[in-house]
N, C-alpha and C positions, 0 to 999 in steps of 0.2 A: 636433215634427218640422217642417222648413221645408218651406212651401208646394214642391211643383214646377212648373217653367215651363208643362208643360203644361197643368196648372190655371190660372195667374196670366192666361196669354194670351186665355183664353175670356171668364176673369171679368171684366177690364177690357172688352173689347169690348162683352161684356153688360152692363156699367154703363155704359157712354158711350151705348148704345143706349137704354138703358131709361131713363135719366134724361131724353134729349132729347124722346121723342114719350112719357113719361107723366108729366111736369111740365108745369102750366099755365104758357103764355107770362106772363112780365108783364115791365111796362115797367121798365126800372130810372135811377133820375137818373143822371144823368151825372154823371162823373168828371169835372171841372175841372183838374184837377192835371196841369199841366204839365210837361214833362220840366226846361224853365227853372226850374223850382220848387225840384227836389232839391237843390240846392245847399244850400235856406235850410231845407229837412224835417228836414237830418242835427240841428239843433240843437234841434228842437222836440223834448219829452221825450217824447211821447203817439205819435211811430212808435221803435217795435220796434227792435232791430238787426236781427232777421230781415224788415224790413219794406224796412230799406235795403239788405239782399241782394238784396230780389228784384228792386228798381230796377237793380241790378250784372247779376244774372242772365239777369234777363230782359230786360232794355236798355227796358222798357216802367214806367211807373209801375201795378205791381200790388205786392196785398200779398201779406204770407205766406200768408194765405189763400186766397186767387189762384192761386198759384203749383205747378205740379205737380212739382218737380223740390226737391230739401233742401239745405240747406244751414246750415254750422256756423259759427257766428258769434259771435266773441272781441270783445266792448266792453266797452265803461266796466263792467258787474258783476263781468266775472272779470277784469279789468287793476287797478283803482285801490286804492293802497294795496301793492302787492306789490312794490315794484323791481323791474319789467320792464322790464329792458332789450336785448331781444331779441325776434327775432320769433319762436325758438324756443322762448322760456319761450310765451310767448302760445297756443301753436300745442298747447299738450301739456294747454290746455282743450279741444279742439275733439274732439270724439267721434270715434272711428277714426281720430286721424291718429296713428302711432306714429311711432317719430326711425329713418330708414333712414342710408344711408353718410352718413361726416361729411363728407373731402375736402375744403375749404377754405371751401366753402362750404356750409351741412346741406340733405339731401335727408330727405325724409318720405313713407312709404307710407300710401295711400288706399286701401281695398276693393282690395286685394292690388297693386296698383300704384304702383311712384314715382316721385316729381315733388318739383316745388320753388318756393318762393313767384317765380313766373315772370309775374304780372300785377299791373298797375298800375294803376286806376278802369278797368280792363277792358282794355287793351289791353296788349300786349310790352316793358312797357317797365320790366322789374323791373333792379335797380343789380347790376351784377356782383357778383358774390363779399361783397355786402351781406346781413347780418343784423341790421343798423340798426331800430328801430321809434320814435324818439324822433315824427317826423312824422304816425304812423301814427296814424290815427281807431279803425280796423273791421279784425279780420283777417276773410274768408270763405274759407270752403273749401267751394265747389260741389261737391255729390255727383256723381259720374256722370261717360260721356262726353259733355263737352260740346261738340262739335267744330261742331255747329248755330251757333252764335253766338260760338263764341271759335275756331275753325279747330284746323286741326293741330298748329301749330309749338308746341311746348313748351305739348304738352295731352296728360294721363294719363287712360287710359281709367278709373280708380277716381275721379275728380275733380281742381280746379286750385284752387290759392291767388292770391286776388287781394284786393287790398291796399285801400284806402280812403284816401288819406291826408285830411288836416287841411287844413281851407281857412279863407282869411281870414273872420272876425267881425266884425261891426259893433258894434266897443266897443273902449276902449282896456284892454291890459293886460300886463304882463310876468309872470310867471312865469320862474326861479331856482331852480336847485337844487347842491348836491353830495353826494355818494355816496361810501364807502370801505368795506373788505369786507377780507377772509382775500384769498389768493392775490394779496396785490399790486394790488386793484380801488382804482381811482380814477376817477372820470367827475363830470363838471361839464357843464350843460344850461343853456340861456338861449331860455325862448322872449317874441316881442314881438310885441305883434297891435296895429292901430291903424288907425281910417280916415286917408285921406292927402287929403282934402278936406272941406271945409265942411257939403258936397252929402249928405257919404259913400256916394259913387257908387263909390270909390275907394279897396279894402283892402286890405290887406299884411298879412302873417304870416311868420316867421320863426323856423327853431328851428337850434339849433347847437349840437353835441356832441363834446366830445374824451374818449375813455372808453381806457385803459389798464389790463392786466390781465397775471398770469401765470397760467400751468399749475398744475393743483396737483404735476404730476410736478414731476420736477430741470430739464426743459426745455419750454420753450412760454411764446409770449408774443405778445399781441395788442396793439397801438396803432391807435385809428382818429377821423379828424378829418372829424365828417358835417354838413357845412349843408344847408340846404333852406328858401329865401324863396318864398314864393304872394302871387300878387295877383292881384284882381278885380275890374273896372269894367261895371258899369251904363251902356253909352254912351248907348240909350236904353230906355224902359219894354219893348223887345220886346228887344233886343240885350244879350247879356252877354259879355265874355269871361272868360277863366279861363286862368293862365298860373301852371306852378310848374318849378322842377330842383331837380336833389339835386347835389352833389357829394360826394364817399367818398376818400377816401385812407387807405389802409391798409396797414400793415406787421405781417406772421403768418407762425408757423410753420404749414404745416397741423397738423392734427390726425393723431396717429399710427396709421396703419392698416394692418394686422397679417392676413395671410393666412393662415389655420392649413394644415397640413400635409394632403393627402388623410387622410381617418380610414380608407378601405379600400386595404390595401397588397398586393400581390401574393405576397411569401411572410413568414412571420413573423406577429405581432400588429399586431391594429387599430390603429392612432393613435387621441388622445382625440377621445372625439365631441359635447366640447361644454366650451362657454368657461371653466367653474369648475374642471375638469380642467387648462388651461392651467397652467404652472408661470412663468407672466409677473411680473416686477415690477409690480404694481400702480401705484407711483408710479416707474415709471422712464420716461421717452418712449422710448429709443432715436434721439433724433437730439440737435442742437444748434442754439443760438438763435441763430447764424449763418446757417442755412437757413433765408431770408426769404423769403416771397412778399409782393411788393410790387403794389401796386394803386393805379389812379386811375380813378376813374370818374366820368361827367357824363351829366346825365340830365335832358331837358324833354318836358314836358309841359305842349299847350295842352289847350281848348275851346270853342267859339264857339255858344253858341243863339239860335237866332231864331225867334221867335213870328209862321210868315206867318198867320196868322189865330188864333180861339180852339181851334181843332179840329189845327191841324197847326203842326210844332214842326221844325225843321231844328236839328240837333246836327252839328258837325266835330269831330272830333276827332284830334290829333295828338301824335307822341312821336317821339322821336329821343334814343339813347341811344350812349357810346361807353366802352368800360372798355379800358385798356391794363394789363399787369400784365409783369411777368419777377420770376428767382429762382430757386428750386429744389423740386423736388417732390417727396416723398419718399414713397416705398413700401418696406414689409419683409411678406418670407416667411419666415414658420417652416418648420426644416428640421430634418433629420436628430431625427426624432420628435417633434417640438416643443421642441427643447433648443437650439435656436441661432435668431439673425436674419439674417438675409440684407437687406441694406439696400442699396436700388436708389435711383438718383435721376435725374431728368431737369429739365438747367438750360435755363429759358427764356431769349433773347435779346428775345423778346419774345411775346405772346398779346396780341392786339387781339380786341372783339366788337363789333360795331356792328348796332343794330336803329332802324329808320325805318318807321314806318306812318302814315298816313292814312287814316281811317275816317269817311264821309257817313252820317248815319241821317236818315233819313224818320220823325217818328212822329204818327201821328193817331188821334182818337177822334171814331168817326163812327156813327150807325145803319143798318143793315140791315134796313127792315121794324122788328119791335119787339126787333131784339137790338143789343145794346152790341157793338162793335168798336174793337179798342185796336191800331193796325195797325204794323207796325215793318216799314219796307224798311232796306236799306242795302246800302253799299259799302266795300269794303278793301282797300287796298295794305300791304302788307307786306317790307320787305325787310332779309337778314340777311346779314351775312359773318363769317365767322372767318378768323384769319389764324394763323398758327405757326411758329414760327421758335425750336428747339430742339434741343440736343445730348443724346444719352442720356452719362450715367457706365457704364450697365450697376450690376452688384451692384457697390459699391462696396468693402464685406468683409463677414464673418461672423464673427456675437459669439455669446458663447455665453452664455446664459442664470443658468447656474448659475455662474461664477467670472467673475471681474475679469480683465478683459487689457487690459494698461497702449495697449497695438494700438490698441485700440475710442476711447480720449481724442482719437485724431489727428482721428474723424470730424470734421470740419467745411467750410466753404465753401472753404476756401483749397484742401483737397484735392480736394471735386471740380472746383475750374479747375482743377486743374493735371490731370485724368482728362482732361476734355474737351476740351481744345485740339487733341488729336490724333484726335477722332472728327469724324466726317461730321458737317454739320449736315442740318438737316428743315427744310425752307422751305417752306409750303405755304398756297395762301389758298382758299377756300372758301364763293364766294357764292351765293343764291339769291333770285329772286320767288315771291313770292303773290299772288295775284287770288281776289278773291272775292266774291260776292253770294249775299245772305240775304235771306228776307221772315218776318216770326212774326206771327201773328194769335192775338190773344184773344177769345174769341170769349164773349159774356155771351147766354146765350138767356131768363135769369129769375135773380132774386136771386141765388137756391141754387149753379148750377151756374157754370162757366166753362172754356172748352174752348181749347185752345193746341195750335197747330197751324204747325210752322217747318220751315225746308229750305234747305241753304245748297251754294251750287258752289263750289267751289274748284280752282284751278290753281295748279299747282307748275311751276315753272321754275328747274331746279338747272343752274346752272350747270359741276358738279365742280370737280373740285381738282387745282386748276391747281399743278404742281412749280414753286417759283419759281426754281429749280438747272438745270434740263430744261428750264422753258418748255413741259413736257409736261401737257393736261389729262387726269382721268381719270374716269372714273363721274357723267357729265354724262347727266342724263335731266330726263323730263316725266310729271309725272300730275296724272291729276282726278279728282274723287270727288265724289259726291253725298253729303249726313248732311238723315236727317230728325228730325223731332225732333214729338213727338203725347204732348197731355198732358191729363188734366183733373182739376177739384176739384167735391165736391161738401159744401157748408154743411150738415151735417148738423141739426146747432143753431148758427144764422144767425152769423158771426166770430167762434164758440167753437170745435165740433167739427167736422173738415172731415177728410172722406177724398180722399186722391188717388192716381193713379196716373201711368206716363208711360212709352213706349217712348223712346229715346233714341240715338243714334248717333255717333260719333267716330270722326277716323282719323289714321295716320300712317302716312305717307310712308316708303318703302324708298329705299334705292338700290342699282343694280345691281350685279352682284357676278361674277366668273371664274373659271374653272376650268378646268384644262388647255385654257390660249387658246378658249373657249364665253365668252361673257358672258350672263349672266342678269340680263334684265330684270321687275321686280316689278311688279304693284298695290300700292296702298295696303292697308294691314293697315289693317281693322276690330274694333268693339266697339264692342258693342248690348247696349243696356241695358232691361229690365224692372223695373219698381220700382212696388211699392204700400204703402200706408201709408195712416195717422193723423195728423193734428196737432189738438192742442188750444192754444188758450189763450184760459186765462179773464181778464175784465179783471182793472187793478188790480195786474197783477202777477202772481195768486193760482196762475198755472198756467201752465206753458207746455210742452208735451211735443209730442215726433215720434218717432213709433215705424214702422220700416221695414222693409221686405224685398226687398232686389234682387238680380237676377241679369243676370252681363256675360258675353258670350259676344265670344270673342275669333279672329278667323280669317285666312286667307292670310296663318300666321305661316312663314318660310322655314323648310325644315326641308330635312336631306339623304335622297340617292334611299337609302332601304332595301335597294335593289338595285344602286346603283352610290355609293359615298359620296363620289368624287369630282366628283357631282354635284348638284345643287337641285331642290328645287320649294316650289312655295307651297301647302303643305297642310294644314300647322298648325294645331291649334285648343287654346281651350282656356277652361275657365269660373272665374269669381269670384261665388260666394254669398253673402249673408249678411245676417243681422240688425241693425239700429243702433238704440238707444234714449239720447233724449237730454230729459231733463228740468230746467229751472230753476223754482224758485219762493219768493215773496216768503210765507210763510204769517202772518209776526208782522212789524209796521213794524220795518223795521231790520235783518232777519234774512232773510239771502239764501244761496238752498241751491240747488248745482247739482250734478248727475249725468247719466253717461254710459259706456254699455257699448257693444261691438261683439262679435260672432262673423263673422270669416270662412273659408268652405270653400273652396280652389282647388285647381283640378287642371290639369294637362297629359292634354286624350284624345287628341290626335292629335300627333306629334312624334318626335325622333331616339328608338331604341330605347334606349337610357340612362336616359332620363328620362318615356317615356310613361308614362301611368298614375300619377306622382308629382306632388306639391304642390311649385310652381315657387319657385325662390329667388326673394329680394324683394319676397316676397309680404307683406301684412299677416301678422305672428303670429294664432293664428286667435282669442284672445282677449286683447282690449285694453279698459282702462276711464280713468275721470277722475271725481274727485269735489270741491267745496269748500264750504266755509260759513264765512259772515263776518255779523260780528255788530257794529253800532255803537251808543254810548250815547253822550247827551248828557249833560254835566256842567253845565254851564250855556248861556246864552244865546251864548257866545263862545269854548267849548271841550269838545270831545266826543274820547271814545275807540274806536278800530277794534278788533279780532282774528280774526283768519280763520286758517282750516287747510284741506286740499286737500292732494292727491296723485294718483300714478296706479300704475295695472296697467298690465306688459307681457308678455305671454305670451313661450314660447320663440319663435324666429324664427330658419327655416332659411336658412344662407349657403351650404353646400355640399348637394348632394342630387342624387346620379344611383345607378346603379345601379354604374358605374364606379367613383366615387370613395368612396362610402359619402354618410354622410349628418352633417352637422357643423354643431350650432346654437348661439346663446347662450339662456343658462338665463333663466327667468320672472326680474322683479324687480318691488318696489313702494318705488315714493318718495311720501314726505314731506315738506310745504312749509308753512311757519306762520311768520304773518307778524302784526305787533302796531303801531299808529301811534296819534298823539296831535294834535290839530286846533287852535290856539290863535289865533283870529283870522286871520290872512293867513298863520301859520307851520303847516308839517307838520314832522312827525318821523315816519319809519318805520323798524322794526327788522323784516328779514328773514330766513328762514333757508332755503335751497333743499336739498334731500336731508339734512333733519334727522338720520335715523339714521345719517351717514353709511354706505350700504350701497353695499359692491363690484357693479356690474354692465358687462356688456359687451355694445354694439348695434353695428346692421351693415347691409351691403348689397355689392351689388357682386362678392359674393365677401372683402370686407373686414370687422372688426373689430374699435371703438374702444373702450379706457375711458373709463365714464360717470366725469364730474365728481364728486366728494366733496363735502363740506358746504361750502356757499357762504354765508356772512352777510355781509350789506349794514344798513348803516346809512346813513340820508338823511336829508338836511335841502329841508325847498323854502321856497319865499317865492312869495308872490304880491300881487301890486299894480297 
């Protein structure tokens, strides 16, 4: 039975007590390790992935061990060898994180909440409508809310994905590949690393991708053309910079997203209440490869350290991103009992996003008396717009599932311009500031223990959305919020076994909202995190586990007055429980096994009467897993053979769920992935196969639901030199 909060809250306070005043003080050496350092750590083999998480995490140089907060982390053991090409294959090792709506770009559910890979080596500055990972080092997926040190804007109170990318090398080298698959896959990669000086002060890297693919339905087709150059100079022994962008141009249909019908009807029989009931063509989309969404997006990112002494480290960091896209966007609802589509579209004219931050860190290691202190101040600008400019089609027609109408062939682009010329357009832009300061102290009072202790302000300044037709603004407001953030570890057996715990806090941002001429102004919605656990690892490889237990309590979520519906208030609540176990280990040279389960319990206790007392859509399914193992042998001195296998569990996962509409989910599935390569001096070959069984399933969010991809094989070739 899982711990309850009442329990968990005593027991942590009584361990942060008990360990500080009945452990002997001792002195501990210092940590030399610079924040300027990390750069050059990611390639050293002796730290961890989860070692260079908590560098991300904690913006401090501490280790896993250190560290009181978890974190899932995609490297080199579960990437290499697989054809990953995606940050979504990558993402479906990470313990608890299941695939939520697809919509153009994938959305992923965290400990019942979702989110999407939104950070870049920590800050805002993820590529629009990219699912690119050719650049990419590390994926992490920070447990928790972590609003302490990554703020509100596109942070989910279950956890955030932030990215690692690839930095210049000090060595010369090229790397080459191409790829071809089932469904029309083609893609070609070039990466080039090389110092650019005598001094090699001076590094450059470079990767560039052109990857083309279709659907496995009759419709859908991706093209995308991804560069991304870095480089680094050593100006002098204290001074480094660091300067990378991505560019992305991309031409896609979305992904086809399919509303099912209320399953509870008013008079008559239920409608199906769950996806294998559907009577869908499996390989049909429902639209046409003339509905484009077109994209371009450009994306920098600096960093500046400076070593003012051996004890304190000045870190700048900056990003400025801009994605323009237009096209067409398609949604269908199942209708008239699930037997027909209703197919809507809205053509963009244009959708611009633009994100610009500036982030100052202070970081120092200094003593207090005889404890270690690892101290992070900072500062953050943050600033965001969106902009839109779009005509609705409305339903454009309805097909009907079961028979052919020659009707349903007209669908295409040429017909919704000629829908839309005669409707209203939507012009609307939508900018905002953030301001923020944070301080995190680690706090080391003897070997064993280490205590973490953060707290961050933040201001919102939303401008509203301004009608660019009207010149009219609207839902322009302010807030600020406090998030603290209390954590600690204790070595149970010295950087083997370590228990930790951590309260933790997140928030986000409302905006105002009317009602018969009343306008309603909000606070920020919170969730607060409780979390205790285990992590082991042994050297060597031989172990490496984290087993968890948290709970998110979720509040001043808006709900309507019970006694007047045309009216609000913020009273909302609601919780996220659950268990995560996540195990990798080396037990025999060459044979690397990973596994991972999650269980989460969520509820709605306070909310509209529809839904109180039920388990919220979008939630994690309440049971998800991941497993793989890969095995390498050497044939001789200049040629060795791979094979690895891995898959996952997805439990069911409710899309519709009140007490109004009934309750409407997709059914469990388990995929299969096994993949086999061959090493011959500077040449690879890899043979993959993604949803070996090919097995029918269908995932979701939003209230939407897509089909999963069918068997995917990829054949590659690389070179390296």
């Amino acid at each position: 039975m899982l711990l309850n909060t009442r329990y968990l809250r005593p027991f942590l306070i009584f361990t942060l007590i008990f360990t500080i005043f009945t452990s002997t003080v001792q002195a501990q050496s210092r940590d030399t390790l610079l924040p300027k350092q990390l750069d050059s750590v990611f390639i050293r083999s002796h730290f961890r992935a989860k070692d260079k998480s908590s560098f991300q995490s904690a913006r401090i140089n501490i280790r896993d061990y250190e560290n009181p907060q978890v974190t899932a982390s995609v490297g080199t053991n579960l990437t290499k060898n697989r054809n990953y090409f995606t940050q979504t294959s990558m993402l479906s090792n990470a313990t608890g994180v299941t695939p939520s709506w697809a919509g153009v770009a994938p959305y992923f559910t965290i400990r019942g909440f979702r989110t999407r890979s939104n950070f870049r080596n920590g800050l805002n500055a993820y590529l629009q409508y990219s699912d690119e990972n050719s650049n990419i080092q590390q994926l992490d997926v920070i447990k928790g809310p972590s609003g302490t040190l990554f703020g509100g804007t596109n942070m989910a109170f279950g956890g955030l994905i932030n990215v690692l990318t690839a930095i210049p090398l000090d060595s010369a080298f090229t790397n080459f590949s191409l790829a071809a698959g089932n469904n029309a896959l083609h893609r070609t990669s070039i990466e080039v690393n090389t110092p650019l000086d005598s001094g090699h002060k001076a590094l450059f890297r470079m990767f560039g991708t052109y990857t083309s693919r279709r659907s496995f339905q009759d419709q859908g087709l991706n093209k995308n053309l991804f560069l991304a150059p870095s480089f680094s100079y050593q100006l002098t022994p204290d001074l480094k910079i660091r300067m990378e962008a991505e560019f992305l141009n991309r031409n896609t249909t979305n992904s086809p997203l399919f509303t099912p019908a209320n399953p509870k009807t008013a008079a008559g029989p239920d409608n199906v209440q769950y996806s294998r009931g559907l009577e869908l063509d499996y390989r049909k989309s429902y639209t046409d490869n003339s509905l484009l969404w077109k994209t371009s997006s450009l994306n920098f990112y600096g960093k500046i350290s400076y070593a003012i002494s051996s004890n304190w480290q000045s870190e700048t960091n900056f990003a400025s991103t801009y994605s323009t896209s237009n096209g067409d966007y398609q949604t269908n609802l199942l209708v008239n009992n699930n037997a027909a589509v209703a197919r809507k579209v809205l053509r963009y004219e244009a959708e611009d996003m633009s994100n610009n931050q500036v982030q100052q860190n202070f970081i120092g290691n200094f003593k207090v008396g005889n404890w270690d202190n690892k101290l992070l101040v900072g500062l953050d600008y943050h600033r965001y717009s969106y902009a839109a400019n779009y005509r609705s089609a409305g339903y454009v027609d309805t097909v009907s599932i079961a028979g052919h109408s020659a009707a349903a062939n007209l669908f295409n682009a040429d017909l919704v311009r000629n829908i839309v010329l005669s409707k209203q357009p939507s012009n609307s832009v939508a900018p905002q500031n953030a301001y923020s300061a944070y301080v995190s102290d680690v706090i080391k009072p003897n070997d064993a223990l280490t205590i973490m202790l953060s707290a961050r302000y933040d201001r919102l300044i939303n401008f509203g959305t301004r009608d660019v037709l009207t010149a009219i603004t609207t839902a322009d407001y302010k807030q600020s919020s406090i998030t603290p953030k209390i954590g600690l570890t204790y070595q149970l057996i010295p950087k083997t076994v370590t228990f930790f715990g951590n309260y933790m806090r997140g928030f986000q941002n409302i905006a105002p909202m009317s009602s018969n001429g009343i306008l309603y102004n909000f606070k920020p919605q919170y969730g607060s995190q409780w979390e205790s656990g285990i992590k082991i690892a042994v050297p060597n490889n031989v172990l490496d586990l984290t087993l968890s237990y948290y709970d998110i309590s979720v509040s001043n979520t808006v709900t309507t007055d019970p006694n007047d519906a045309t009216k609000y208030l913020q009273r909302g609540k609601q919780y996220s429980r659950g268990v995560e176990l996540d195990v990798q280990t080396e037990p025999l040279q060459n044979l690397f096994l990973h596994a991972g389960t999650a269980y989460n319990n969520s509820k709605i206790t306070v909310g509209d009467a529809a839904v109180q007392g039920l388990r919220p859509v979008n939630a994690v399914p309440k049971w998800s897993a991941t497993w793989y193992a890969s095995y390498e042998v050497s044939v001789d001195k200049v040629s060795k053979w791979n094979i690895g296998f891995g898959g996952n569990y997805v439990g069911q996962d409710l899309i519709i769920n009140s007490r109004n509409a009934g309750s409407f989910y997709t059914n469990a599935y388990t995929l299969c992935n096994g993949n086999i390569g061959y090493t011959y001096r500077q040449l690879q070959c890899r043979f993959t196969a993604e949803n070996l069984f090919n097995t029918h399933y269908y995932y979701g969010g939003r209230g939407f639901i897509t089909a999963g991809s069918l068997r995917q094989c990829i054949l590659s070739m690389g070179l390296h030199f």
